[in-house]
FIVOVO-822378 format. One record per residue (C-alpha): residue number from 1; residue in three letters; y, z, x. Coordinates in pm, 1 decimal, m for minus. Layout:
N
NUM, ALA, Y, Z, X
...
END
This chain:
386
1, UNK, 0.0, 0.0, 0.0
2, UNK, 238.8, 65.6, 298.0
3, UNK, 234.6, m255.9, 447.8
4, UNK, 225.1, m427.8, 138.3
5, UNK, 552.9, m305.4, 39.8
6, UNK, 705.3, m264.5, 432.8
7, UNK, 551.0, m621.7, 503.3
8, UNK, 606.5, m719.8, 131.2
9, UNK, 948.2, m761.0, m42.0
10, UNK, 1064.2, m556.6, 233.6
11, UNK, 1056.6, m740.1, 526.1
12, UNK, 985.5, m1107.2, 360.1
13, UNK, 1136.0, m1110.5, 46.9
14, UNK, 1462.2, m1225.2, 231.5
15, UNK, 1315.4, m1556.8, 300.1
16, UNK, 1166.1, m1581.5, m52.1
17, UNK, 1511.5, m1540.7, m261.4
18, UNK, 1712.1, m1726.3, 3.2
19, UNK, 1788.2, m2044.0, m232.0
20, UNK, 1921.7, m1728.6, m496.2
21, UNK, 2156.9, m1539.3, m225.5
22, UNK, 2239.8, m1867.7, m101.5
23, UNK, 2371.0, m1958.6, m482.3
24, UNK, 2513.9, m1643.2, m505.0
25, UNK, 2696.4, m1529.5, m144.6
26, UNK, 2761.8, m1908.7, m86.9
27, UNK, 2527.4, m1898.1, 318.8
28, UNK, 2481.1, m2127.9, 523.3
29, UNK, 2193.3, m2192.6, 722.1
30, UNK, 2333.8, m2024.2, 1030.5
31, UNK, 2411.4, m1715.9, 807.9
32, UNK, 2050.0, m1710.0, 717.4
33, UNK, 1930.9, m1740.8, 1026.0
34, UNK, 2214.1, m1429.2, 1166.3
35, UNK, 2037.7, m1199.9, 909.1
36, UNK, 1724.1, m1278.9, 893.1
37, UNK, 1764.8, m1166.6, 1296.0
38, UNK, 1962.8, m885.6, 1248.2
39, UNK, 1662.0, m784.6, 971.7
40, UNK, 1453.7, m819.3, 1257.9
41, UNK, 1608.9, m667.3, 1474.8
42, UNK, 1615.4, m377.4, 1283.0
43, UNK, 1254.2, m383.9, 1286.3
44, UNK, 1251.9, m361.8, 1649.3
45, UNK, 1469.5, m95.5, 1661.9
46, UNK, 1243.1, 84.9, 1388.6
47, UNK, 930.0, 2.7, 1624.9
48, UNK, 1065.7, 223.7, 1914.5
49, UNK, 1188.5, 498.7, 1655.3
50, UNK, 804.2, 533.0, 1501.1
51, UNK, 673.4, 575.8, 1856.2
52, UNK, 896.7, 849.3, 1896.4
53, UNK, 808.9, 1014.5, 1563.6
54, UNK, 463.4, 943.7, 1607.9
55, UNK, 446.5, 1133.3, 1965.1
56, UNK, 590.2, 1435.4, 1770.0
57, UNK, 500.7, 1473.7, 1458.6
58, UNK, 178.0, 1240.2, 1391.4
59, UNK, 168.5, 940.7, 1117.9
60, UNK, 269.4, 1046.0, 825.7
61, UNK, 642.3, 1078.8, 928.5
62, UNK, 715.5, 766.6, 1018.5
63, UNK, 506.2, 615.2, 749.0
64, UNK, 695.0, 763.4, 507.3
65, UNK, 1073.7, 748.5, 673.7
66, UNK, 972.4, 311.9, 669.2
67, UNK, 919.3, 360.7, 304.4
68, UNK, 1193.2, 528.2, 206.4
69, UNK, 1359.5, 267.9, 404.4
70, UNK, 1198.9, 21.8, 224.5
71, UNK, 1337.5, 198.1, m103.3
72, UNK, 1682.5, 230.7, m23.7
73, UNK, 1702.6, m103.2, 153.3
74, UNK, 1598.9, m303.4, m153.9
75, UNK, 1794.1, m106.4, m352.4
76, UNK, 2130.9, m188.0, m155.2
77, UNK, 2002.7, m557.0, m135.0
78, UNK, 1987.7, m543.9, m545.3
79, UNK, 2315.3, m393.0, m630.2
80, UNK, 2467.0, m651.3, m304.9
81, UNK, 2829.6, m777.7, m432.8
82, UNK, 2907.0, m942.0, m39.5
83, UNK, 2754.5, m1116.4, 182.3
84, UNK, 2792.0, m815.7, 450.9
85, UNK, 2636.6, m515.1, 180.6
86, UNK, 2337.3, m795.7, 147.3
87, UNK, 2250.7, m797.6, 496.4
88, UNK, 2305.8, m448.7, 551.1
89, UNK, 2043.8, m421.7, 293.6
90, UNK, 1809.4, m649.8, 398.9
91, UNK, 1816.9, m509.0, 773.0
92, UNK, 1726.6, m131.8, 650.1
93, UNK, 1438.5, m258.4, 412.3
94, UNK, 1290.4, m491.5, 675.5
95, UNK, 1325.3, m166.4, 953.6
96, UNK, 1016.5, m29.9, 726.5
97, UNK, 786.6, m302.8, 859.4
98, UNK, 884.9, m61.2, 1233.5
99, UNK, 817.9, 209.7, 1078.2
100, UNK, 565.8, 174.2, 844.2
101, UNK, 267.5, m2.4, 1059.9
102, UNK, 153.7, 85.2, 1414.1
103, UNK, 86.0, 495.3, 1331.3
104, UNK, m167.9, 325.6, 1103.2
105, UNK, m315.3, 213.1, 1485.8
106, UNK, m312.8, 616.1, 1589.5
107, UNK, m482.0, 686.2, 1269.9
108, UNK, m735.0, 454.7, 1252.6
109, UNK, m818.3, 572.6, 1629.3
110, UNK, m881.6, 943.4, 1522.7
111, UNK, m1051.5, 848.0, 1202.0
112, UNK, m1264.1, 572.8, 1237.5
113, UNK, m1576.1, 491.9, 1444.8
114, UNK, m1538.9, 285.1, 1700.8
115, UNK, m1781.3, m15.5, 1532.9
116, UNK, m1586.3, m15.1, 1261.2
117, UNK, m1217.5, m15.4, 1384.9
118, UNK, m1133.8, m403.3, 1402.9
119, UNK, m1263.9, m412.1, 1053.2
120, UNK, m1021.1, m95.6, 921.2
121, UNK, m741.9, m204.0, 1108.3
122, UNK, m769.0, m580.2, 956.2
123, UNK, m774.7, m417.5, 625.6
124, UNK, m443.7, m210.5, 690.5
125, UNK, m284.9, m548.0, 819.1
126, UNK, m439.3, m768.8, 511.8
127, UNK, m209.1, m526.8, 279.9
128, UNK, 103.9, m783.9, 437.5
129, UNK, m90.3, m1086.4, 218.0
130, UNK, m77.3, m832.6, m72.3
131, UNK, 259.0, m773.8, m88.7
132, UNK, 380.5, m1146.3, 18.4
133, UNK, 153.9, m1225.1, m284.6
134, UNK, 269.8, m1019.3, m550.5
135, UNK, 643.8, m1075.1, m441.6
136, UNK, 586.3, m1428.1, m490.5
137, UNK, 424.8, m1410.6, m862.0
138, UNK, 742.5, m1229.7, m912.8
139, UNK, 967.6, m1452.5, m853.3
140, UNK, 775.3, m1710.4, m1014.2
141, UNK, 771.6, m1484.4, m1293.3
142, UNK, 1152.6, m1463.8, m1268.7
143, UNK, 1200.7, m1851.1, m1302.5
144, UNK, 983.6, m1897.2, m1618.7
145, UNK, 1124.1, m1604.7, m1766.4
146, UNK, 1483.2, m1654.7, m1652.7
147, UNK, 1498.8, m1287.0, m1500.0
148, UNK, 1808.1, m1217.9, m1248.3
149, UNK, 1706.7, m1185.5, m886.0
150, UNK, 1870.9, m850.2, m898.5
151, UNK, 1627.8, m746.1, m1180.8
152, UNK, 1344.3, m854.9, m955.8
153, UNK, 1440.7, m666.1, m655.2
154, UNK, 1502.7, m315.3, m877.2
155, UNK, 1053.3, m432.8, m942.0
156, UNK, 1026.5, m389.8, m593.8
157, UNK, 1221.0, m72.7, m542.5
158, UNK, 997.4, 70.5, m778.7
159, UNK, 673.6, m50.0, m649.5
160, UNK, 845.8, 133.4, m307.5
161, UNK, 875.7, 463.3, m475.5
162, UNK, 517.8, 450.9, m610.0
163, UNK, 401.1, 369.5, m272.2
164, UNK, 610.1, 631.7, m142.0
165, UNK, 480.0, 915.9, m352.6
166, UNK, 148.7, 777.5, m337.9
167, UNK, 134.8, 785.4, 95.7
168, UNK, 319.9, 1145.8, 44.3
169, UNK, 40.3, 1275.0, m145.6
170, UNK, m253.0, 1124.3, 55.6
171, UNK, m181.8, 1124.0, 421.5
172, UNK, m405.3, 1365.7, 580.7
173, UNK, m236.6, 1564.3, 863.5
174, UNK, m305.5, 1377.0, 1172.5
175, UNK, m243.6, 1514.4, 1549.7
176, UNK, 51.2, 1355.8, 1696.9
177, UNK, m22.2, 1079.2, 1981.2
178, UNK, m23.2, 1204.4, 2342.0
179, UNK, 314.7, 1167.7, 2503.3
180, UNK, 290.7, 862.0, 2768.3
181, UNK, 462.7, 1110.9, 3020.1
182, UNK, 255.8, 983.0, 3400.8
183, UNK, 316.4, 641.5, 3551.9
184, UNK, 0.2, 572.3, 3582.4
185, UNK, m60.9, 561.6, 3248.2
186, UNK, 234.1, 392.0, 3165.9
187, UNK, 175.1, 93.3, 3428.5
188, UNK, m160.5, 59.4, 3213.7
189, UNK, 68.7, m193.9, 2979.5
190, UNK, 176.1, m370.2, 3305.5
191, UNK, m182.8, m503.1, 3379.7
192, UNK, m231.1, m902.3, 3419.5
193, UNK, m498.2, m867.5, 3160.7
194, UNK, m211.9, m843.7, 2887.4
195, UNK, m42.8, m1168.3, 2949.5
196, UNK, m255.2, m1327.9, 2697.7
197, UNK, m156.8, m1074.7, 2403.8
198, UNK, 225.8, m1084.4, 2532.9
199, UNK, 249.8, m1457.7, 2475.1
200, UNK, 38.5, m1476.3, 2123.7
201, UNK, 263.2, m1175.7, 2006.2
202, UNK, 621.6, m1368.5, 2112.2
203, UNK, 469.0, m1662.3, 1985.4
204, UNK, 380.1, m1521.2, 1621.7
205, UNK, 688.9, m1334.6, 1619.9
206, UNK, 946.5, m1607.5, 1708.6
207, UNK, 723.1, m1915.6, 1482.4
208, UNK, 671.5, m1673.7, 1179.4
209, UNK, 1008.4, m1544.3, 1159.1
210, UNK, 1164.0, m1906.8, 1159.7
211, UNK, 904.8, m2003.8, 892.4
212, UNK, 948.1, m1718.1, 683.8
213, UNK, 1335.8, m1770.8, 711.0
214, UNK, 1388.9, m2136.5, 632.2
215, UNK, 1020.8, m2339.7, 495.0
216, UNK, 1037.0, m2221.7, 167.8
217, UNK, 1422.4, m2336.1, 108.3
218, UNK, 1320.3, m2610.2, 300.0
219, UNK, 1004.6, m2775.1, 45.8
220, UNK, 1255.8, m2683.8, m226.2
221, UNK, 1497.8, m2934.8, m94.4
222, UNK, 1257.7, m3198.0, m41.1
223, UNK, 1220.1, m3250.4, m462.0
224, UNK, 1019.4, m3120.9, m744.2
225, UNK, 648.7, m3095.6, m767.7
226, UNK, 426.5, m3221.4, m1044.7
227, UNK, 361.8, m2964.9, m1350.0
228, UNK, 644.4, m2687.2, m1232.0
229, UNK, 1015.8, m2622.5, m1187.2
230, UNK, 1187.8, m2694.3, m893.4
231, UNK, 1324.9, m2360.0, m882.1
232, UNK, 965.1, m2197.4, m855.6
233, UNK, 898.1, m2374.3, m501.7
234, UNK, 1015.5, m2086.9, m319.6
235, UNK, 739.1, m1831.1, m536.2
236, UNK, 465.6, m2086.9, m467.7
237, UNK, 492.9, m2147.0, m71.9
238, UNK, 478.6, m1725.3, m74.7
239, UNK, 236.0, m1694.7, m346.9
240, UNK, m4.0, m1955.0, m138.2
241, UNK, 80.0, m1829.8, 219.6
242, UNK, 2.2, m1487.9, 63.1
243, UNK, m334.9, m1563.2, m80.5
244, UNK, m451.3, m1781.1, 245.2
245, UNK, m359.9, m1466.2, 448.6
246, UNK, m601.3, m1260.6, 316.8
247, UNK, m827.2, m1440.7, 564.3
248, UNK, m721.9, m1193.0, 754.6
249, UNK, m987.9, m934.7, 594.5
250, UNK, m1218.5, m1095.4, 796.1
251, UNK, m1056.2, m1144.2, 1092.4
252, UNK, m1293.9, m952.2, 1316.6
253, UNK, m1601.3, m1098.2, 1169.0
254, UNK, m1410.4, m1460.3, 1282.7
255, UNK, m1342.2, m1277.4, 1616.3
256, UNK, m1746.3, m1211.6, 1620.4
257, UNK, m1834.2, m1560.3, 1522.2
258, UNK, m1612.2, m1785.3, 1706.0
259, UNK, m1511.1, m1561.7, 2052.2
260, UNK, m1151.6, m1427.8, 2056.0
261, UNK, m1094.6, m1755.5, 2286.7
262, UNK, m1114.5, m1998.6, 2009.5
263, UNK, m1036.2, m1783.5, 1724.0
264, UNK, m677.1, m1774.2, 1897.6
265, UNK, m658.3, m2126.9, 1960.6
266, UNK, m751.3, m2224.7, 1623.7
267, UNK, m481.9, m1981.3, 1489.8
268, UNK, m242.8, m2142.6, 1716.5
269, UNK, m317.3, m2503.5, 1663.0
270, UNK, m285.3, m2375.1, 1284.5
271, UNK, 93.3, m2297.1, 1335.9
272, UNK, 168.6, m2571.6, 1473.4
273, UNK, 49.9, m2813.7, 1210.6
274, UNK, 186.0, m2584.2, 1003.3
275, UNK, 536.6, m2613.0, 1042.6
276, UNK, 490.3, m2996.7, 1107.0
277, UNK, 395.0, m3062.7, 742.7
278, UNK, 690.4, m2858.3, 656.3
279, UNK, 937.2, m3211.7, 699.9
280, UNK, 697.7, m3443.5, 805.7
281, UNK, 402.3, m3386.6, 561.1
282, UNK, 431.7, m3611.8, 209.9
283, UNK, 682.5, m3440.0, m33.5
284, UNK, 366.2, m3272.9, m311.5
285, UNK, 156.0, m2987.9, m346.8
286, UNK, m83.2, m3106.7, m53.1
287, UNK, 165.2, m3070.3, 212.9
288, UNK, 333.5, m2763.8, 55.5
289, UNK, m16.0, m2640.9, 21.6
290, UNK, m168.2, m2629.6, 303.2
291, UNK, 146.0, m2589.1, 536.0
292, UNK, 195.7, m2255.9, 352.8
293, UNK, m169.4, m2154.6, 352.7
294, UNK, m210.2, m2263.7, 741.9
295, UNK, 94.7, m2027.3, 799.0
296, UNK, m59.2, m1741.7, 605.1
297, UNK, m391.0, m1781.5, 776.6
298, UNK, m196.0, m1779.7, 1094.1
299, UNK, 22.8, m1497.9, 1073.5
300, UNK, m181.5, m1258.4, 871.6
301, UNK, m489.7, m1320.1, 1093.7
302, UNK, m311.3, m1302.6, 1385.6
303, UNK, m153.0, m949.7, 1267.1
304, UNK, m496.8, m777.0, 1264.1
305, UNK, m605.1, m976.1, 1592.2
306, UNK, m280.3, m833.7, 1777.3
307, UNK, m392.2, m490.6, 1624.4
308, UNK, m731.1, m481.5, 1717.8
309, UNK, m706.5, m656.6, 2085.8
310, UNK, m452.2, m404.6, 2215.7
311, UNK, m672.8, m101.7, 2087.8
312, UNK, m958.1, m273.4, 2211.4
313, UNK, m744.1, m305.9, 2552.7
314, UNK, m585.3, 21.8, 2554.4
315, UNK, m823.1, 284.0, 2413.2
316, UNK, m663.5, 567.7, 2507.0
317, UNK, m322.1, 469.7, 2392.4
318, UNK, m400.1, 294.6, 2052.5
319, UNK, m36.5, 322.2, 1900.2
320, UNK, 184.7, 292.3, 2208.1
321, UNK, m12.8, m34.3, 2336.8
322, UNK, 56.8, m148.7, 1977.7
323, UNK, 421.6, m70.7, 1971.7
324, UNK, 435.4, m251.9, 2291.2
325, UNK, 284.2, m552.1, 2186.1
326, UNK, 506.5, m589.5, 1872.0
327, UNK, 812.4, m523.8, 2050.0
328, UNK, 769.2, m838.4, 2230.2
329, UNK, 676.6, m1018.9, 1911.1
330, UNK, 1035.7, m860.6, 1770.7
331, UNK, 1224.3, m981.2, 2025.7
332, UNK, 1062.9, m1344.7, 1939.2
333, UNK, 1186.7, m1267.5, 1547.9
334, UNK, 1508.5, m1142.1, 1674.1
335, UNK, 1557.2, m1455.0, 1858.5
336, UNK, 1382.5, m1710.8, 1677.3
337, UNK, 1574.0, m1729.1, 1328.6
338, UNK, 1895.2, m1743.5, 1481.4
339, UNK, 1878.2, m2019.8, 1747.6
340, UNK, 1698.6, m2215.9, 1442.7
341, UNK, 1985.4, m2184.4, 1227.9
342, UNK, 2218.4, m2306.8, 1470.6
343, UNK, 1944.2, m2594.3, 1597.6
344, UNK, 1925.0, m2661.0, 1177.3
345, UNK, 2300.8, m2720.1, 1175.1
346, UNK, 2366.2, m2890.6, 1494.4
347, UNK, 2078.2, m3111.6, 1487.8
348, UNK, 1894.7, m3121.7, 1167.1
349, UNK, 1602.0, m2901.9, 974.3
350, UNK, 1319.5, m3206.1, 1129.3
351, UNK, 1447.7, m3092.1, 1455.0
352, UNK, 1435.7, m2730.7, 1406.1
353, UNK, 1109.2, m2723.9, 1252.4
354, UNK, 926.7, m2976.9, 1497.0
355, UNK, 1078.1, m2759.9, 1792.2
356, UNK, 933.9, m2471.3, 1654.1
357, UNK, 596.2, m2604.3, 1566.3
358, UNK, 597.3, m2707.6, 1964.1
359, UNK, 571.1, m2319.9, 2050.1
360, UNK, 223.1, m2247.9, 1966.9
361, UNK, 98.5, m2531.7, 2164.4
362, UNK, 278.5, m2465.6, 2453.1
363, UNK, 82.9, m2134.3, 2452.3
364, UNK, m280.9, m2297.3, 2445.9
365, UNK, m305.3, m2399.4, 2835.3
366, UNK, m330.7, m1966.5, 2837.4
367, UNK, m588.9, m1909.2, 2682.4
368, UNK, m830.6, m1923.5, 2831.2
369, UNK, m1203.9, m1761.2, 3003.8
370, UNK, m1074.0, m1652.4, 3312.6
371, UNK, m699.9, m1466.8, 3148.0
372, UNK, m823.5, m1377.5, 2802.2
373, UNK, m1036.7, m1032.1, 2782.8
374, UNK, m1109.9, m774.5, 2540.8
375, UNK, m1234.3, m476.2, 2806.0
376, UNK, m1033.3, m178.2, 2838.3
377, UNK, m825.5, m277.6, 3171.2
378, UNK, m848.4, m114.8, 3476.5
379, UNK, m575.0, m37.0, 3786.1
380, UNK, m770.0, m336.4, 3949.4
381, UNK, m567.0, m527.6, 3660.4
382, UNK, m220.0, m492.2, 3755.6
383, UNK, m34.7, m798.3, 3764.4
384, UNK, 22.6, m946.9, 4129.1
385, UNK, 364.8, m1187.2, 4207.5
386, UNK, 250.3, m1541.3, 4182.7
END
């Protein structure tokens, strides 16, 4: 329920009502692109904050301080009558996402056996296809039934408060991570054996934030689709990339069948396509369809892969390897959205999208036998110059 909400409406449901706050606060595509970074940049900020919490006081705080984020965010974002109020909005519901994720890595660690951590934490991460899901129905719902956006978003800050009370209720006190306090340990992130995970984590960060930020405006633009309103596009590329992303229940039964090797390349290669068919694909519901589900399978699967390699990396520090990891992939969202809104301006959305779709490939030449591993990593590890 957390990171359906936190990963949800919260952080996503930006992208999905952009054509609305577009309408409404008159943006332009460099505005969207400046707040959907400064949304994610608030999520980075949040990252480093739920360490910090997490060392002291164990999972439930910061759990809980990302929801009530979540709540007061979307409720600022609903009752918005500027341009500025909206993105200050938007930037405290998406700092949730920070919040409201990686203690789920600590718990997980005390909790659950071993065997059956990849498949726990790809649960926790599925709950993202959830919420992009339901947020999507909703403002499908809101077309056919002519609701204001503003009505829809109140939904959501309701859902948050359930969620909040619920997570209040049932989180079982959990001791707080060990502090990171030798530098031994802390040169244990530093290891050559993490270069793969670095570049898969900027990569997903930087490629998913731009998609989340601009596709779905984007296949609205392009014309209507047989057998629905124009104005439901938006619901329909989140409602799809939301289903498809529930692949990522399975994602460590993939990671069993196909190696971690391929399973990443296939992810990547998935991206890539992904945001090609975006303005390149035949204007329909094949192209819309499987760019959005390609994305969803991508991100979402990729999510519990990121959470499971670094724990299966990092043992002994199961949040703060996690934390780590997603920092790097919020400096990619931070940076990402932004420099495509000024690429979309300067040299066209085709541009923008194909440059982004060029990312993912880029990354395949490293991955590969002899840099990928999944064994805890040793001081024989470290990274050498050259």
């Amino acid at each position: 329920m957390a990171t359906a909400i936190s990963f949800g409406p919260a952080r996503m449901g930006f992208g999905l009502y952009v054509p609305e706050f577009r309408a409404a606060f008159d943006l332009s595509s460099s505005t969207v692109g400046l707040i959907s970074s400064l949304a994610f940049g608030s999520f980075l900020v949040s990252l480093i904050v739920a360490q910090m919490l997490l060392d002291r006081r164990g999972p439930e705080w910061p759990v809980l301080a990302g929801l009530l984020a979540a709540t007061l965010g979307m409720g600022i974002v609903a009752a918005a009558t500027s341009v500025w109020v909206l993105a200050a909005g938007v930037a405290l519901a998406a700092a949730s996402a920070g919040f409201a994720w990686t203690p789920f890595n600590h718990a997980v660690n005390q909790k659950v056996g071993e065997v059956a951590r990849a498949a726990a934490l790809s649960r926790i991460s599925s709950g993202t296809g959830v919420g992009i899901f339901l947020a999507g129905a909703l403002a499908f719902a809101m077309v056919l039934s002519d609701l204001d956006w503003r009505t829809c978003w109140l939904v959501f800050v309701g859902c948050s408060i359930v969620t909040l009370v619920v997570n209040g209720i049932s989180l079982h006190p959990i001791e707080p991570a060990d502090r990171v306090t030798r530098q031994d340990d802390a040169r244990d992130l530093l290891r050559r054996g993490t270069i793969p995970v670095v570049v898969l984590s900027l990569v997903f960060g930087t490629v998913s934030a731009i998609y989340l930020s601009f596709a779905a405006d984007t296949f609205r633009g392009r014309g209507e689709l047989a057998g629905v309103p124009q104005a439901t596009i938006p619901a329909l590329v989140f409602m799809i990339y939301g289903v498809v992303g529930l692949l990522g229940l399975v994602a460590d039964r993939l990671r069993n069948r196909l190696g971690l090797i391929w399973l990443v390349r296939v992810l990547l290669v998935s991206s890539a396509v992904s945001c090609a068919l975006v303005v390149l694909g035949p204007a329909g519901w094949l192209s819309l369809s499987v760019s959005a589900g390609l994305q969803g399978a991508f991100v979402l699967t990729t999510s519990a892969v990121l959470a499971f390699w670094s724990e299966r990396l990092f043992p002994s520090l199961p949040s703060l390897s996690f934390t780590a990891i997603l920092v790097v992939s919020a400096v990619g969202s931070v940076v990402g959205p932004a420099l495509a809104g000024w690429l979309s301006d300067a040299a066209g959305t085709t541009a923008m999208f194909l440059a982004t779709g060029a990312l993912p490939l880029l990354a395949l030449p490293i991955m590969r036998s002899d840099t990928v591993t999944e064994r805890p990593l040793s001081p024989r590890d470290v990274a050498q110059p050259g």
